[in-house]
N, C-alpha and C positions, 0 to 999 in steps of 0.2 A: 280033408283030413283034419283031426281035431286039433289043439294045439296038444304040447306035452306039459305044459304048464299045471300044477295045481288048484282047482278050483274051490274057494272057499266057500264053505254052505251057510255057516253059523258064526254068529258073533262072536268076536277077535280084539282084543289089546294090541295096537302098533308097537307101543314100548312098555319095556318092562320099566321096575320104576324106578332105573337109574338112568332113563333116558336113553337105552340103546335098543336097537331092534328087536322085538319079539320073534321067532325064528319061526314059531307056526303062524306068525301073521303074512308072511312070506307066500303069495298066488295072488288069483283074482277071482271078483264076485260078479253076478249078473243083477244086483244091486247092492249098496252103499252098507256093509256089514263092521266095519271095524271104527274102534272107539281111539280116536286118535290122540288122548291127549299124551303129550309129548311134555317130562318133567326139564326142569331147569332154564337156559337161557343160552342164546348165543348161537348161530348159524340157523335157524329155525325160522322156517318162512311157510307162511299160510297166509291163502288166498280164497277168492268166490270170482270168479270172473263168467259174467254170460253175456251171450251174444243173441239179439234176435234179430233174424232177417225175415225180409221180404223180397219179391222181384225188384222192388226201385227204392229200396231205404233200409236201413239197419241201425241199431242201438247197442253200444255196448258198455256193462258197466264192470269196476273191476273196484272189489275193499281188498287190501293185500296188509298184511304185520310184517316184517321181518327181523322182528325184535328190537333194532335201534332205531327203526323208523316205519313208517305206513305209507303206504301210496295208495291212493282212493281216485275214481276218475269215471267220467260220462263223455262217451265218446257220438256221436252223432254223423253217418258219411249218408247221402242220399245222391244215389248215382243213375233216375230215371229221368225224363224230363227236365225232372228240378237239380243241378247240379249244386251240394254242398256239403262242407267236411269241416265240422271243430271236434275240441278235446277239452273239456277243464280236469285238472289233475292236479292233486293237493298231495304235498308233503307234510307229514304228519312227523316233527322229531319225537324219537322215543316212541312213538306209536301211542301215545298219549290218547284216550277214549276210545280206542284200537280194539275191541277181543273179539275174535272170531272164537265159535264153538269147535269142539271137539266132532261134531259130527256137521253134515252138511248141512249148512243154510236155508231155509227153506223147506226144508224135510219133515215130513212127519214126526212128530216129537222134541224138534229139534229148535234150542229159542230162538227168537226173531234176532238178526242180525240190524244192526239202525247204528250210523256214522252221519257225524256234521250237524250243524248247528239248524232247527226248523224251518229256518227264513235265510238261507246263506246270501249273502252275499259279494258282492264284488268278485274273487278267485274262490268262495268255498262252495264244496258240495256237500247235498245230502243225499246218503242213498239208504233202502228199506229194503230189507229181505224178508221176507217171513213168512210162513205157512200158511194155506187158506184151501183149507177141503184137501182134493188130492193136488193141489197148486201148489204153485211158488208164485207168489205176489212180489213183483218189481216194481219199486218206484225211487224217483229219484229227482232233486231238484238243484239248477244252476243260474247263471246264465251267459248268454252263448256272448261272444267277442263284440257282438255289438249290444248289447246287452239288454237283450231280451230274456225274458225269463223262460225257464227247459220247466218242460213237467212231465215227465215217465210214470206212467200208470200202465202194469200189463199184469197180465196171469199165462202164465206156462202150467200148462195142463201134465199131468203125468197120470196115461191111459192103464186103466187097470191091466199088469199084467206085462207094461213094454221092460222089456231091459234093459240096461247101461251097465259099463264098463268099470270098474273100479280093481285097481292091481297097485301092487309093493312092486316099488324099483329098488332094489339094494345093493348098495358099491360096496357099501360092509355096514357093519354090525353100527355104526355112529353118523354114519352118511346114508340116509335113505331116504323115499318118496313116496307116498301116498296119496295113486291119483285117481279122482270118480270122474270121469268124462259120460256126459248124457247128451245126447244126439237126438233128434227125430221128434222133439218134445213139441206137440201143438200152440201156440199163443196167440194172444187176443190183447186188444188195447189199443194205446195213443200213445203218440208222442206230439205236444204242444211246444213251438217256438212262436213265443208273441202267438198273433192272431194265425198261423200255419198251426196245420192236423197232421201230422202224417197217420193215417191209421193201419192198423198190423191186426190182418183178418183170416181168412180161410187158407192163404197163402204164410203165414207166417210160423215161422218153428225158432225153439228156442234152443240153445247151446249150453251146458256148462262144463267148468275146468273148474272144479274143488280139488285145491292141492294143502298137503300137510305134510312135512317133513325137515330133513337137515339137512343141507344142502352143501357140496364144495364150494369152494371157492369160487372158484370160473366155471361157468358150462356152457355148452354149446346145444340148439338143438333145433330139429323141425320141428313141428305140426300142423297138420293138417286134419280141417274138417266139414263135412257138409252132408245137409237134410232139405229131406224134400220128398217129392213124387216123379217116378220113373218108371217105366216100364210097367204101369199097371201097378206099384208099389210105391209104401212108405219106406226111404229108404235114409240110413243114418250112415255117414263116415268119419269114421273114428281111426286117425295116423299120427304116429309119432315116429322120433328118428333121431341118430347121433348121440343121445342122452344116454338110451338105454342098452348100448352098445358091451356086451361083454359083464350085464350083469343075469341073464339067464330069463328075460322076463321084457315083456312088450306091451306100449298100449296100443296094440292094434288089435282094430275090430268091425267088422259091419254088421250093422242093426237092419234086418229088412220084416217090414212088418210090427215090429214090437222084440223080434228075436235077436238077440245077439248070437254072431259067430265069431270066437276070437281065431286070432293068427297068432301064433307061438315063433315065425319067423321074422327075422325085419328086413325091411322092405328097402329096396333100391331106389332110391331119391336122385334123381338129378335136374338140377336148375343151374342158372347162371348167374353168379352173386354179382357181374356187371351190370348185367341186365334183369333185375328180377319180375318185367313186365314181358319177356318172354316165357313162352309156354315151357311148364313144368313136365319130368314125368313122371309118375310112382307107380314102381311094378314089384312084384312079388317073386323073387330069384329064383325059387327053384319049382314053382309050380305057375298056373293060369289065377290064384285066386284073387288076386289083384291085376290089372293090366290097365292102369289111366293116363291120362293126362289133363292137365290143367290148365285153365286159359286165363290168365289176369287181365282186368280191366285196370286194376288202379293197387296204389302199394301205399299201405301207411306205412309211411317211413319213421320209425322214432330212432333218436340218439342223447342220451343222457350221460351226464357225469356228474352228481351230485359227492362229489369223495368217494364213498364208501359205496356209492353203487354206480356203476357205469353199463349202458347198455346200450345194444344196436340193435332191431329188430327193424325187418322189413315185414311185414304183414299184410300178402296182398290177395283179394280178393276177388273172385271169379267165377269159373265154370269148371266141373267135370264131367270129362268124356270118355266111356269106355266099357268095360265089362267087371263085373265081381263076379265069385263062386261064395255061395253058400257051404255051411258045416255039411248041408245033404246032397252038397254038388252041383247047387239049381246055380246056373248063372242067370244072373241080371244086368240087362243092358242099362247102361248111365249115360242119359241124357244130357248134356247142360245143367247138372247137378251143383245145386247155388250154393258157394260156400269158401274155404280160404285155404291158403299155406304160407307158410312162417320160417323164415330164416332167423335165429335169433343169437345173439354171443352175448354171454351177461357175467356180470363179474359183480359179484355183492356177499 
């Protein structure tokens, strides 16, 4: 069953231009249609965060504004053979050399995003976004705790034709969200630590969470997601939860093939916040279109208090196992489908 959600076809204003929600930007698109620039200052957080995995290594970067400050960060976990996990992540006060575009990073049309200094050193990072064909060109440079120099060089393919998720979350007319989640995206590249390769080849898909909006004060939320091959299929999982509770609108969705099927319902979460390295489940309440669970290997655990923003996120990463229904009712058996869920309570 479809969702009942509104689905936008054509280009859209997020705000009108007192800075509060546009009321027809209100649904979701099966790609990235709305023009987010958002006027004035103050509660307003916009990010790029992508993730690429592999069966035994992962990369992930994240440029983030939130008006009084930026957090920027390369994150590195390799969980095959070679066991290893850092993080560099830079505080930016004021957000100083900070501006994400109004549309997504990396997008067709859309300018190169480029944070930190060429040659960083010591705690700084560099990271590159930018367009390249039908790509998204990632690169980014550090270096890691022992301090060897990071170099991230990849391309995330986007296949003529695949869809992604993008929808308005709206508490009201001055609190809103704007999120394009894409799943399933092919990538290719390196990651260099000193003289170690990790390379990211036929097995590698890329993730993004472009988010733009106003955010409350405190929130609470899941997410979860993961890409890959199953059953005979390309298959993309797109979950959220808690956030979007009671405003009429979900980012839930599965990509199989290049297709998007949204879920207009939200989904039944249950983990254990004692233990969040035991198995998840997330199910779909009142039909079969969801039925999974999740297997963690490993939790990144963050907790921050820098004043004005404090946060606990567990983010741990793993397996799904289960079945999806398609919008046309095909279920699809899921494998060991490689990918994450997220515990998170942030307060900024």
């Amino acid at each position: 069953m479809a969702t009942h959600e509104r689905e936008i076809t054509a280009p859209v204003d997020l705000c009108r231009g007192d800075g509060t929600l546009e009321p027809s930007a209100i649904g979701w698109s099966r790609r990235p249609l709305h023009r987010c620039r958002i006027p004035g200052w103050g509660r307003t957080k916009r990010w790029e965060y992508w993730c690429v995995t592999t069966p035994t290594h992962l990369v992930a970067l994240t440029v983030s504004d939130l008006d009084y400050l930026a957090l920027n960060s390369v994150y590195v976990l390799e969980y095959g053979a070679v066991q290893r996990e850092f993080e560099r992540t830079v505080i930016v006060p004021g957000g100083f050399g900070v501006r994400l575009p109004d549309t997504v990073a990396g997008a067709a049309g859309s300018p190169a995003l480029v944070v930190g200094p060429r040659r960083p050193a010591r705690g700084q990072v560099r990271i590159e976004i930018h367009n390249e064909g039908a790509a998204t060109r990632l690169r980014a440079r550090c270096l890691s705790p022992q301090h060897l120099p990071v170099e991230v060089d990849l391309l995330v393919a986007l296949p003529a034709g695949h869809e992604t998720l993008s929808v308005v979350v709206p508490w009201d007319e001055r609190r809103f969200q704007y999120t394009s989640k894409h799943t399933a995206r092919p990538a290719s590249g390196t990651v260099r630590i000193g003289s170690d390769v990790l390379e990211f080849g036929d097995d590698a898909w890329g993730t993004l969470d472009h988010g733009r909006g106003r955010w409350p004060r405190s929130v609470a939320w899941n997410w979860g997601a993961a890409s890959g091959r199953t059953d005979g299929r390309t298959v993309g999982l797109q979950f959220g939860g808690r956030w979007t509770r009671g405003t009429g609108a979900t980012e839930n969705a599965v990509c199989v093939d290049g297709r998007i099927s949204k879920l207009g319902q939200e989904l039944a979460w249950h983990w254990s916040p004692d233990d969040h390295l035991a198995p998840w489940s997330i199910r779909s309440r009142e039909s079969a279109r969801v039925d999974l669970v999740f297997t963690p290997f490993h939790n990144r655990s963050t907790r921050t208090d820098v004043g004005l923003v404090a946060n606990r996120t567990d983010q741990c990463f793993g397996h799904y196992t289960g079945s999806i229904h398609t919008d046309d009712g095909e279920r699809i058996a899921v494998n060991r489908l490689l990918g994450w869920a997220e515990d998170v309570r942030m307060r900024w």
